[in-house]
BALOBA-1460 file (C-alpha; in Angstrom, 3 decimals):
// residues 330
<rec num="1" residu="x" x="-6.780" y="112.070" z="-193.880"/>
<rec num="2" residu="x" x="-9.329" y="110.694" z="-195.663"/>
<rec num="3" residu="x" x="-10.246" y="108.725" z="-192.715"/>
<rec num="4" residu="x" x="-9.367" y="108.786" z="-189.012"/>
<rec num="5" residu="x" x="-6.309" y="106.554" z="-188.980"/>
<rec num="6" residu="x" x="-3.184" y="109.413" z="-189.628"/>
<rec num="7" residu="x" x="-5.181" y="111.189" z="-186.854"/>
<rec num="8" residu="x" x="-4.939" y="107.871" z="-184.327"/>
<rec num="9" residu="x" x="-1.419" y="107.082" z="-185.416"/>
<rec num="10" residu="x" x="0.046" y="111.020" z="-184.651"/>
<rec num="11" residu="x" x="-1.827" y="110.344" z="-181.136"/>
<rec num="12" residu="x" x="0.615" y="110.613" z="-178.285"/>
<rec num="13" residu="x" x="1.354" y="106.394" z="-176.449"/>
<rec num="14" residu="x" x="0.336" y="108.350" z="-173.888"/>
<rec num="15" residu="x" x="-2.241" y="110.989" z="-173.386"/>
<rec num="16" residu="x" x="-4.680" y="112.540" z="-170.856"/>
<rec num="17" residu="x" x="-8.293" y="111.715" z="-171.135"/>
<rec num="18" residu="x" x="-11.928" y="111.976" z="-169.477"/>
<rec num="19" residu="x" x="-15.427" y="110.958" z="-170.078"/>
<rec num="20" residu="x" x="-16.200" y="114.246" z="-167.497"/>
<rec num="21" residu="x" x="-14.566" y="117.050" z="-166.481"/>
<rec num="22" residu="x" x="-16.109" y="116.895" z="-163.140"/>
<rec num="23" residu="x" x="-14.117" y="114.064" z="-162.065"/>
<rec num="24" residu="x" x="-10.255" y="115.701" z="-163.757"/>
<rec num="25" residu="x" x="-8.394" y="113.863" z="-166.113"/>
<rec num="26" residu="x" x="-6.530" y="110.496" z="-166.238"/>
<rec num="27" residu="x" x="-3.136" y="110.053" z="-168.207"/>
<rec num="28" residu="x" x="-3.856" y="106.281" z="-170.304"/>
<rec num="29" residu="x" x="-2.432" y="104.491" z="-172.776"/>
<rec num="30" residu="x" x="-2.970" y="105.192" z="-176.437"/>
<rec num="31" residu="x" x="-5.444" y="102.130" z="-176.949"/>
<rec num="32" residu="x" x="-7.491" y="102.844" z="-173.315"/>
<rec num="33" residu="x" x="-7.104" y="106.692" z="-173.862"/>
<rec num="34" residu="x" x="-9.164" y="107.066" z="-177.352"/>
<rec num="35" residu="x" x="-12.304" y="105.001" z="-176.091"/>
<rec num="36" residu="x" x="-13.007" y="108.423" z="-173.977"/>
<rec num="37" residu="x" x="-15.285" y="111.709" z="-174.830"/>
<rec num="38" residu="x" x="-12.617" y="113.818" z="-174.042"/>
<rec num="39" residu="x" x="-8.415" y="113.256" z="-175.442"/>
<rec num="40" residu="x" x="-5.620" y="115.092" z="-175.854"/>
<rec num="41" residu="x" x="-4.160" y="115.426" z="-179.523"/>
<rec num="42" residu="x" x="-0.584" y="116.807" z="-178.525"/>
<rec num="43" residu="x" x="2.694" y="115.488" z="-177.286"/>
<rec num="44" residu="x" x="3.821" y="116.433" z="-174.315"/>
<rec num="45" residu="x" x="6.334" y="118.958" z="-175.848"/>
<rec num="46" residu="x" x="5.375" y="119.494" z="-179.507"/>
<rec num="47" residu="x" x="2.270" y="120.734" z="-181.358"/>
<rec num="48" residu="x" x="0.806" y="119.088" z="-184.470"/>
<rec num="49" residu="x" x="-2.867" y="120.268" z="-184.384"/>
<rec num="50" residu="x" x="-3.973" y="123.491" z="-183.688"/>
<rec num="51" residu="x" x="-7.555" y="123.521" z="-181.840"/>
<rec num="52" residu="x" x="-10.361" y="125.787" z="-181.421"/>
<rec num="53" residu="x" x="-13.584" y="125.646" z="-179.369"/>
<rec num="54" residu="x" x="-16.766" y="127.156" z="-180.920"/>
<rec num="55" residu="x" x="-19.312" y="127.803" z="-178.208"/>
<rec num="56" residu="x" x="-21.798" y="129.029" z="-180.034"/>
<rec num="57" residu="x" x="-23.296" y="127.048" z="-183.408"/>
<rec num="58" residu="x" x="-20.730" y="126.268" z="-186.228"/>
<rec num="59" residu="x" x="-21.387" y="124.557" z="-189.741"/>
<rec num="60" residu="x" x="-19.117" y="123.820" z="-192.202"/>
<rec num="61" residu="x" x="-20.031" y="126.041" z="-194.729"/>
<rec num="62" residu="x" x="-19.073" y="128.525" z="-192.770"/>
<rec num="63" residu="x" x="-15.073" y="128.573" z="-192.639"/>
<rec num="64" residu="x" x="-15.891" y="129.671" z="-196.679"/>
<rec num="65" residu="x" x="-19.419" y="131.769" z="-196.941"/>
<rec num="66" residu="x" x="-18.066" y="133.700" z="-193.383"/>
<rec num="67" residu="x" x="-14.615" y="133.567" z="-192.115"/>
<rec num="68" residu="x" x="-12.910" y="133.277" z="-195.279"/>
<rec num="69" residu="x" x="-10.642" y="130.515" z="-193.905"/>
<rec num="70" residu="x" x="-9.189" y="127.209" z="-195.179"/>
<rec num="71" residu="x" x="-11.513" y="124.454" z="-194.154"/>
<rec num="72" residu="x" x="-9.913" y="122.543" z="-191.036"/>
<rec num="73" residu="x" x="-8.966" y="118.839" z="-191.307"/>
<rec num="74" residu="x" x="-11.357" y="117.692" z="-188.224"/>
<rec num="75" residu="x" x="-14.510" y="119.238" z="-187.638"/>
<rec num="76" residu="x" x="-16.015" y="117.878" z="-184.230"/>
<rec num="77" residu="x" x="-19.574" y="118.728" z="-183.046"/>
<rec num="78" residu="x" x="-21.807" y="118.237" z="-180.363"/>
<rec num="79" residu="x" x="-24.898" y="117.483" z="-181.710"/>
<rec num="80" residu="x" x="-27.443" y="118.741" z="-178.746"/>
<rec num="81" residu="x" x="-26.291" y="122.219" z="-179.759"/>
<rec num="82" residu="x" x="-23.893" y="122.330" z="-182.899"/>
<rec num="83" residu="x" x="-21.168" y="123.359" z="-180.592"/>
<rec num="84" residu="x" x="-17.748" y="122.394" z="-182.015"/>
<rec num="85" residu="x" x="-13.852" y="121.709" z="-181.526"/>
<rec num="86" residu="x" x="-11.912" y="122.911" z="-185.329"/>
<rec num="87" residu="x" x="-8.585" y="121.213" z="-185.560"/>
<rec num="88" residu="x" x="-5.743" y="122.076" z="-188.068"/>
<rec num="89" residu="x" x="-3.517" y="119.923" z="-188.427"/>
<rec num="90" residu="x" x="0.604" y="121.429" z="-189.566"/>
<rec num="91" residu="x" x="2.777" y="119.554" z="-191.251"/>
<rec num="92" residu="x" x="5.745" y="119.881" z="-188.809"/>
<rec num="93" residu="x" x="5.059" y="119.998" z="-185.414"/>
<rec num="94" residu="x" x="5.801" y="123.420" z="-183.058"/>
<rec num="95" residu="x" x="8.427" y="122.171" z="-180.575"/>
<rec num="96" residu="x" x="8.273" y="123.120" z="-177.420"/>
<rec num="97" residu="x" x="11.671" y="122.263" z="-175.159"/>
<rec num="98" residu="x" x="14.479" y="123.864" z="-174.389"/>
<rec num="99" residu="x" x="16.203" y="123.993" z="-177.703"/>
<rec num="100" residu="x" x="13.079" y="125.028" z="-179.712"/>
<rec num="101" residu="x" x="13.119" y="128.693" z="-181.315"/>
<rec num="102" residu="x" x="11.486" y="130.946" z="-179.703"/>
<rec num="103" residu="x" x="11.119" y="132.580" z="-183.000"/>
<rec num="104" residu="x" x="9.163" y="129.654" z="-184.651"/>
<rec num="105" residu="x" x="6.924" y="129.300" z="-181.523"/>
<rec num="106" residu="x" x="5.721" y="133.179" z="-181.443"/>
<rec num="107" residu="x" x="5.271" y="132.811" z="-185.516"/>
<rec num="108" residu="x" x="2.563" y="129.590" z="-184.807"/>
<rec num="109" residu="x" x="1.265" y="131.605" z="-181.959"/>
<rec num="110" residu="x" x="0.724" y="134.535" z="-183.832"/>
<rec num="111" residu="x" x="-1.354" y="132.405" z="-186.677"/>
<rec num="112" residu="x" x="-3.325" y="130.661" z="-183.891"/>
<rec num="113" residu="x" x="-4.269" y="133.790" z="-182.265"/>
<rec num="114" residu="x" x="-5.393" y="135.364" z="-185.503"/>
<rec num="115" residu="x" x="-7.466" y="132.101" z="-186.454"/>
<rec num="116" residu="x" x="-9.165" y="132.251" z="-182.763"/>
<rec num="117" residu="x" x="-10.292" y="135.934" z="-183.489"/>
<rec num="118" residu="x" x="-11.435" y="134.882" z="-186.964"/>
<rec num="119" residu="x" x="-13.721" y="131.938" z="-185.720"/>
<rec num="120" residu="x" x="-14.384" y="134.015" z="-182.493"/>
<rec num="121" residu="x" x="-13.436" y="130.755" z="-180.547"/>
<rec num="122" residu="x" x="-13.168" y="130.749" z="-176.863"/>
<rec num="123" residu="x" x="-9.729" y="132.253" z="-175.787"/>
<rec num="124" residu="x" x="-9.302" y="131.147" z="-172.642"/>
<rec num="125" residu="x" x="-9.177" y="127.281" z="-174.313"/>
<rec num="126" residu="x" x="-5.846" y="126.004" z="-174.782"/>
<rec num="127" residu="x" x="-6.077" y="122.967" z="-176.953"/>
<rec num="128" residu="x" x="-4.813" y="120.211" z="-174.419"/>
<rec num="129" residu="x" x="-7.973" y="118.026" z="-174.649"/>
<rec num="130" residu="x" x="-10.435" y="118.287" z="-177.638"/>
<rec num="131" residu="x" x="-13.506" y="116.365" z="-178.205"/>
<rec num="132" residu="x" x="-12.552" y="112.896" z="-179.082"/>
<rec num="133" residu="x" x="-12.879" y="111.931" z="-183.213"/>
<rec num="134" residu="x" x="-12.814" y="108.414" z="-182.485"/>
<rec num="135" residu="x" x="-15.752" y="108.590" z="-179.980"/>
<rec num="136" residu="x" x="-19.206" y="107.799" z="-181.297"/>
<rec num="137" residu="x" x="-21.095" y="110.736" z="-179.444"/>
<rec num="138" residu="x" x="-19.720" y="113.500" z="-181.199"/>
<rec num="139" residu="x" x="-20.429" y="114.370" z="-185.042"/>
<rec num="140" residu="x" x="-17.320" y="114.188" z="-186.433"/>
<rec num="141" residu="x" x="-16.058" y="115.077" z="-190.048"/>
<rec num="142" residu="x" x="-12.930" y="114.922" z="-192.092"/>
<rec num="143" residu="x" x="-12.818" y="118.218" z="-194.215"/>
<rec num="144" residu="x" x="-9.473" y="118.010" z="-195.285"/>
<rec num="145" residu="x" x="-7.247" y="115.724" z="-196.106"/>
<rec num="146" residu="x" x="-3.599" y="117.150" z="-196.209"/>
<rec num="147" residu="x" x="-2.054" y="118.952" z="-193.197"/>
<rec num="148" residu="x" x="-1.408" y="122.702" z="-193.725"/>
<rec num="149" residu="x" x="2.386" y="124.570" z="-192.935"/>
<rec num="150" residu="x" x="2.096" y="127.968" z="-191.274"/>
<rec num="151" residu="x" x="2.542" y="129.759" z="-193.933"/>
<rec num="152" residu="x" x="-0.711" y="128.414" z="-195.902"/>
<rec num="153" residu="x" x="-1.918" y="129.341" z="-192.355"/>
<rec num="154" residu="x" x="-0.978" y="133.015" z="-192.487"/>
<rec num="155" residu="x" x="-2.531" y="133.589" z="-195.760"/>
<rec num="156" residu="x" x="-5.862" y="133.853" z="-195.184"/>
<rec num="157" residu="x" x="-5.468" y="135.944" z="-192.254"/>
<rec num="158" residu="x" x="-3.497" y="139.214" z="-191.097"/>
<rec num="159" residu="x" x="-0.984" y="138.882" z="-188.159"/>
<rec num="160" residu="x" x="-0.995" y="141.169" z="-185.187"/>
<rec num="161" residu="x" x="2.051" y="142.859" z="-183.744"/>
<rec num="162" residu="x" x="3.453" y="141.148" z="-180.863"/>
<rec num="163" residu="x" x="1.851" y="140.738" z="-177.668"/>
<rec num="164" residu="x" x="3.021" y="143.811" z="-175.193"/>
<rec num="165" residu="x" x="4.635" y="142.994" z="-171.683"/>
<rec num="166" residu="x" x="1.972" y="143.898" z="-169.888"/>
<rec num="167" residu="x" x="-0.592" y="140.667" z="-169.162"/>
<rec num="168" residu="x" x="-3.999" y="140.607" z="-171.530"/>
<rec num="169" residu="x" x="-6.047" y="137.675" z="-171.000"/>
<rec num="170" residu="x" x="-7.785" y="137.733" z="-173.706"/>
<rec num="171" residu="x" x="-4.835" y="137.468" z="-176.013"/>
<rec num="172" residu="x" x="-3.125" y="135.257" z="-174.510"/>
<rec num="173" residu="x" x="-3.962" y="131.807" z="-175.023"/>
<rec num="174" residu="x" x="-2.258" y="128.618" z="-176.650"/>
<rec num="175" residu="x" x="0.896" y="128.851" z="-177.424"/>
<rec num="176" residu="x" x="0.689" y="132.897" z="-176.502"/>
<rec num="177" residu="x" x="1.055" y="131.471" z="-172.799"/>
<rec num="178" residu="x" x="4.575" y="130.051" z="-173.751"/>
<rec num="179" residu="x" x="5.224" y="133.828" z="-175.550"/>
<rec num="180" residu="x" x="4.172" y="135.372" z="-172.694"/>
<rec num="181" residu="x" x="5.962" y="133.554" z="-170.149"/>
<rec num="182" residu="x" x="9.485" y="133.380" z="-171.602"/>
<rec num="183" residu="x" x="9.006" y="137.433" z="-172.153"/>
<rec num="184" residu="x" x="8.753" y="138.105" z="-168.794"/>
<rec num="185" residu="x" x="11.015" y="135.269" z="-167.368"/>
<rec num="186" residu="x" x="13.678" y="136.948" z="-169.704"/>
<rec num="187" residu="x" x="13.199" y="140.264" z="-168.249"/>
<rec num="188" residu="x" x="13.572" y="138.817" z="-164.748"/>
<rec num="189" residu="x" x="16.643" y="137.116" z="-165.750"/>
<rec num="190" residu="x" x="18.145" y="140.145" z="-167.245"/>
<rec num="191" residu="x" x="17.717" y="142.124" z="-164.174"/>
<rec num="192" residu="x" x="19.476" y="139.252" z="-162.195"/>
<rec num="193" residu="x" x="22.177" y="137.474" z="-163.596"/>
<rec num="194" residu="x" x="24.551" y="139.922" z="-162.935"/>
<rec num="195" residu="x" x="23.875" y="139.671" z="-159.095"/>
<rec num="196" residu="x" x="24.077" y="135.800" z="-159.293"/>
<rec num="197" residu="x" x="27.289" y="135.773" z="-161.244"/>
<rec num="198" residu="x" x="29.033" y="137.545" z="-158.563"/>
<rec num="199" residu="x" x="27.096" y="136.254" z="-155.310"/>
<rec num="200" residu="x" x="26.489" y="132.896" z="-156.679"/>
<rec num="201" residu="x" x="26.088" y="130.059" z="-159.475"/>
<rec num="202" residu="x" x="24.246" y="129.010" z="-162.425"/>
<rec num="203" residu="x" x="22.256" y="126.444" z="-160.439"/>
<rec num="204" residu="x" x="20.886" y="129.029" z="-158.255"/>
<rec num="205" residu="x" x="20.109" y="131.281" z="-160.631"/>
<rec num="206" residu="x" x="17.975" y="128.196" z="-162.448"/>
<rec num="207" residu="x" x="16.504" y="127.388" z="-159.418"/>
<rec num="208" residu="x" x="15.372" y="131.563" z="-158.674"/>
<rec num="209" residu="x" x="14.431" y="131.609" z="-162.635"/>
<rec num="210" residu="x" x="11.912" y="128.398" z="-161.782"/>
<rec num="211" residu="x" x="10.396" y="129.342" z="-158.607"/>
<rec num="212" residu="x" x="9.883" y="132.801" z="-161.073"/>
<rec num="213" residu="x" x="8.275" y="131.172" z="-163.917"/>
<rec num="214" residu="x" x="6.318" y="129.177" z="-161.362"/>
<rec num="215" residu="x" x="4.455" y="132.593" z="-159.646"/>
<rec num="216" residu="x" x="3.856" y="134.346" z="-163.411"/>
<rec num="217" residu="x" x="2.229" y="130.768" z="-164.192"/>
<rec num="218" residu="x" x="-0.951" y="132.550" z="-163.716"/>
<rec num="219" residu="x" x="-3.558" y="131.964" z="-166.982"/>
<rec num="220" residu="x" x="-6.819" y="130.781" z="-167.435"/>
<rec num="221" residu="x" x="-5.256" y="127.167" z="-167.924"/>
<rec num="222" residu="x" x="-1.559" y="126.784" z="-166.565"/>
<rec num="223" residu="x" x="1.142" y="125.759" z="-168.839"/>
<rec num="224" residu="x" x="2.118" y="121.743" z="-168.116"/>
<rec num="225" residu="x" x="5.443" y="121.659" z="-165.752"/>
<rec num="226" residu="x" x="7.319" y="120.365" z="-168.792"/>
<rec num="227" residu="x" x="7.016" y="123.451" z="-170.764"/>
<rec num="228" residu="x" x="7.660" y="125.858" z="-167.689"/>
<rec num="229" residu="x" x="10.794" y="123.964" z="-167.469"/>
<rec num="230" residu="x" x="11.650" y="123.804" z="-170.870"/>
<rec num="231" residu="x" x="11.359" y="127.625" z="-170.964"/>
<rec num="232" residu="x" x="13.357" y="128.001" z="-167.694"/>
<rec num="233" residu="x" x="16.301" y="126.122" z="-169.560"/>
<rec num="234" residu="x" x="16.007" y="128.299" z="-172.864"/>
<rec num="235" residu="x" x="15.903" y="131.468" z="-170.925"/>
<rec num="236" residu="x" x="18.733" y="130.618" z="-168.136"/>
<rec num="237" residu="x" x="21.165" y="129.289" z="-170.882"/>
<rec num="238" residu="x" x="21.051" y="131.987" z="-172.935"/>
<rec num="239" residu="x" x="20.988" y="135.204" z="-170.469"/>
<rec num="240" residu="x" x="23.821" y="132.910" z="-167.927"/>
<rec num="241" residu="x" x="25.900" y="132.703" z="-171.415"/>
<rec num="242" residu="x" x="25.347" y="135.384" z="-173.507"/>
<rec num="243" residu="x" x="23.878" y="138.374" z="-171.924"/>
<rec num="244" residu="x" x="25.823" y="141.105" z="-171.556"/>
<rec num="245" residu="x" x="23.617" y="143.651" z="-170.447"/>
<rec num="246" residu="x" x="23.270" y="145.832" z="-173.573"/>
<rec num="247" residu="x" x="19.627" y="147.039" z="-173.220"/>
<rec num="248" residu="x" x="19.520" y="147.204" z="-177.195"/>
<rec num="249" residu="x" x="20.068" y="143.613" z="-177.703"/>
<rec num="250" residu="x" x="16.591" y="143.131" z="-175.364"/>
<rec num="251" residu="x" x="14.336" y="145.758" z="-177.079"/>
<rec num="252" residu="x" x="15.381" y="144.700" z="-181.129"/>
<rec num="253" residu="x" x="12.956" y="143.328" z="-183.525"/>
<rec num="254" residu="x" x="9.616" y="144.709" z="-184.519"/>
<rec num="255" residu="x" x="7.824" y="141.581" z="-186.496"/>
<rec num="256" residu="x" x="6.999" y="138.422" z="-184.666"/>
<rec num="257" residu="x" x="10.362" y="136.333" z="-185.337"/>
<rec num="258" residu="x" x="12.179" y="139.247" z="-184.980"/>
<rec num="259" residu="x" x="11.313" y="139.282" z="-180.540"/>
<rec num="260" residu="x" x="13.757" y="136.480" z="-179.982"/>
<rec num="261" residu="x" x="17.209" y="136.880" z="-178.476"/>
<rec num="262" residu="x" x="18.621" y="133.612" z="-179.277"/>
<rec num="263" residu="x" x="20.978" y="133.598" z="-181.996"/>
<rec num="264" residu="x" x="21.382" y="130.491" z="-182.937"/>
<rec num="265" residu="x" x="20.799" y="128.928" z="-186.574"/>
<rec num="266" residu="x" x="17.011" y="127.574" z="-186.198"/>
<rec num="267" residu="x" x="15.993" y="130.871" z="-185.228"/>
<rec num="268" residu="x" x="17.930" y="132.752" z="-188.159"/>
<rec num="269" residu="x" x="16.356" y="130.405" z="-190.258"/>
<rec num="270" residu="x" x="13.259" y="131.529" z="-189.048"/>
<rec num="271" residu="x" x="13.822" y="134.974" z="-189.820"/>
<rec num="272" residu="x" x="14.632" y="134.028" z="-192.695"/>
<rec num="273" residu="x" x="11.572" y="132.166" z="-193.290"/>
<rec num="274" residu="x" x="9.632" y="135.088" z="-192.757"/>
<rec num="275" residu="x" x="11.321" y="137.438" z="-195.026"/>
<rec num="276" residu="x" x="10.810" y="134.487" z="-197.444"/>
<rec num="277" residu="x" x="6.830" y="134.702" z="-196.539"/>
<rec num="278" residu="x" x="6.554" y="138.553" z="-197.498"/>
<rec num="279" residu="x" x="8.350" y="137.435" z="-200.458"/>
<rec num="280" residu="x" x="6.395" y="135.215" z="-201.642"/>
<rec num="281" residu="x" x="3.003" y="137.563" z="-200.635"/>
<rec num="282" residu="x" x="4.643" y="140.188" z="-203.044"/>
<rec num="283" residu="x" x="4.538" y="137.102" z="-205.883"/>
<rec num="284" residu="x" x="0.981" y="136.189" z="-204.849"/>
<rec num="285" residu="x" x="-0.302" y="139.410" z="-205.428"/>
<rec num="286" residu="x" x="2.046" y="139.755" z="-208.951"/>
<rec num="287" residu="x" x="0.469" y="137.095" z="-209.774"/>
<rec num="288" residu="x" x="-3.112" y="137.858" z="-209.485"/>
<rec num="289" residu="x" x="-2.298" y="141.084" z="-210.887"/>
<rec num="290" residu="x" x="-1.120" y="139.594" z="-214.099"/>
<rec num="291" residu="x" x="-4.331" y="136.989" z="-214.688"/>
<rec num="292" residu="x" x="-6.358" y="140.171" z="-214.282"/>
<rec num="293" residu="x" x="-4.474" y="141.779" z="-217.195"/>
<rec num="294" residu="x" x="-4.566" y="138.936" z="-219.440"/>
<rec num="295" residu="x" x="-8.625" y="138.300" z="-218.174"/>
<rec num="296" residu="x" x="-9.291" y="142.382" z="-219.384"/>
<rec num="297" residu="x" x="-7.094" y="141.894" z="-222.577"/>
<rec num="298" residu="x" x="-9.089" y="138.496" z="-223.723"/>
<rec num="299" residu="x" x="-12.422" y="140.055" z="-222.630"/>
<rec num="300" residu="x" x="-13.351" y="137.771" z="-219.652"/>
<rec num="301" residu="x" x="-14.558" y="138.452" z="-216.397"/>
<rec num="302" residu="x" x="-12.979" y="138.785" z="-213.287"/>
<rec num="303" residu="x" x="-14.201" y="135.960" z="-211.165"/>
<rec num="304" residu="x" x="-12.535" y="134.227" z="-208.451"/>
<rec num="305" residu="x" x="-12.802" y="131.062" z="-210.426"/>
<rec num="306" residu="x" x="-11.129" y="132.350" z="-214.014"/>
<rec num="307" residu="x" x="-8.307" y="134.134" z="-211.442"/>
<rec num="308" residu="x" x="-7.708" y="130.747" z="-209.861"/>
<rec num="309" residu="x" x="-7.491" y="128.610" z="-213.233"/>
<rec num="310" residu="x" x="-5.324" y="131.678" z="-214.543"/>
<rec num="311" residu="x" x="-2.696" y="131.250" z="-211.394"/>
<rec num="312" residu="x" x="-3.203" y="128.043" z="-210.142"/>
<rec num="313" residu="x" x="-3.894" y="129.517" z="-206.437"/>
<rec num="314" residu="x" x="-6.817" y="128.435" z="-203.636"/>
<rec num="315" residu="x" x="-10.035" y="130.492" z="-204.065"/>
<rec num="316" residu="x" x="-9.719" y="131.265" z="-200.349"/>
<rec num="317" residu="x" x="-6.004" y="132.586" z="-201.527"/>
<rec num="318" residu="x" x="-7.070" y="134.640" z="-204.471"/>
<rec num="319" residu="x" x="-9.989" y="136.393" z="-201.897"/>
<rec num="320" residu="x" x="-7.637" y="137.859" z="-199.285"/>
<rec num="321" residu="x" x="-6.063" y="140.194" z="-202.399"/>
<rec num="322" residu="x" x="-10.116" y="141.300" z="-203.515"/>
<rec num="323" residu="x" x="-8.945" y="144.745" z="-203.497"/>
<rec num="324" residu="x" x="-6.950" y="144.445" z="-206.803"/>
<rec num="325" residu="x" x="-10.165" y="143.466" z="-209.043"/>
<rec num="326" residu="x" x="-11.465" y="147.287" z="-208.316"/>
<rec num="327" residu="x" x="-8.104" y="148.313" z="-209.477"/>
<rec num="328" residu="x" x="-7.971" y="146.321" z="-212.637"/>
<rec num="329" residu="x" x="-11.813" y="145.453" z="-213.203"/>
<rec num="330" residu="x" x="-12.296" y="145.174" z="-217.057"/>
């Protein structure tokens, strides 16, 4: 991205957009929409860049000398008062309909909740509209150039457990709404398809699973219709045709893929993406532990640069494992 164009070409045809906030937003074309302050990055069902807003004053140098983070592809700022909007941009898009894994969506949600407590960004922002790159009255800068996966994403930070039933605003934000949502829709549905299947039909059950979703639709900025319904689907399908009531199949898993009861092969393969992540952690850290070895037997010192030429791994990578040079200082 070493200019704006991949960034205007990923834009939605379609998009909301504002010059103020006072007067709402306006859905526009792709070529009116990006002459406004104020656009939104995302389609309407999928998630490419990952946003934060920094409410207090950012610079650059700070994603290295203080949060210890990769540098984000679009840095945005105001420049009255050096607010700022981050953006990261993945290189496949989170989908978010009815036949997306669950699994893949609480991973990404889990790495964008972890960045927003790194940058201490505002959690109640959900990334529809950012500050607009294209417009002339923001400060805008390209940091990056290549789009990140999530599991470059995950190494520079630590992932909490997954969120608990019970609602906490502050944590849930993002793509935690859709988590959130489809937890407690599911629990819903598990305590009522049994009663519908013998009083009723499928179609009523949607319709008492939607007018559900609806009332827990409750954050700091509602989820879009689309995504209500596209978790409505996901969660109706699967309890109406595969839930047989075993209260073991609802309570398994204890990492974040592990919290989804579909079964079906895009979320296995994201289980199985995340064993492959711990796997490759383990080599990370072999690694680094090796270049130290050879660095004490050929006398040199352990700096982050001699580890990085040694492994061929980010600075930012090699930092997150600092504990091993007191181990194996020289």
């Amino acid at each position: 991205m070493q200019n704006l164009d991949k960034f205007k070409k990923a834009l939605p045809s379609h998009m909301y957009c504002t010059n103020d906030f006072r007067f709402g937003l306006d859905m526009r074309n792709k070529n009116h929409a990006i002459r406004h302050k104020y656009i939104q990055p995302n389609h309407k069902n999928s998630k490419k860049f990952f946003s934060f807003d920094i409410d207090y004053g950012i610079s650059p140098s700070m994603f290295h000398d203080e949060f210890n983070l990769p540098e984000p592809n679009l840095f945005i700022q105001n420049p009255e008062n050096c607010h700022a909007h981050v953006i990261y941009e993945i290189d496949a898009a989170v989908h978010l309909n009815e036949n997306s894994s669950v699994a893949a969506i609480r991973y990404a949600a889990a790495i964008e909740n972890a960045y927003r407590k790194t940058l201490r960004s505002d959690p109640g922002y959900s990334g529809l509209i950012i500050k607009n790159p294209l417009h002339s009255d923001w400060n805008t800068q390209v940091l990056c150039d290549t789009p990140y996966s999530l599991s470059e994403m995950e190494e520079f930070v630590f992932l909490s457990r997954p969120m608990k039933k019970e609602r906490t605003e502050q944590e849930i934000s993002g793509l935690g709404r859709n988590c959130q949502l489809f937890d407690e829709l599911r629990y819903f549905a598990y305590d009522q398809v049994k009663e519908f299947k013998e009083k009723s039909n499928k179609a009523s059950f949607v319709a008492a699973l939607v007018s559900k979703a609806l009332e827990l639709n409750v954050f700091n900025e509602a989820l879009p219709i689309s995504e209500i319904s596209s978790i409505t689907k996901s969660v109706a399908g699967w309890t109406w045709n595969k839930y047989t009531g075993d209260t073991q199949l609802i309570k398994r898993g204890r990492d974040v893929l592990k919290m989804s009861e579909l079964t079906d092969l895009k979320d296995k393969q994201s289980v199985s993406a995340s064993i492959t992540n711990k796997q490759r952690k383990s080599t990370t850290e072999l690694k680094i532990r090796n270049a130290l070895i050879r660095l004490k037997e050929t006398g040199k010192k352990n700096t982050i640069a001699e580890i990085s030429r040694a492994t061929n791994l980010h600075r930012n990578t090699i930092r997150k494992y600092s504990d091993l040079f007191a181990d194996l200082a020289p």
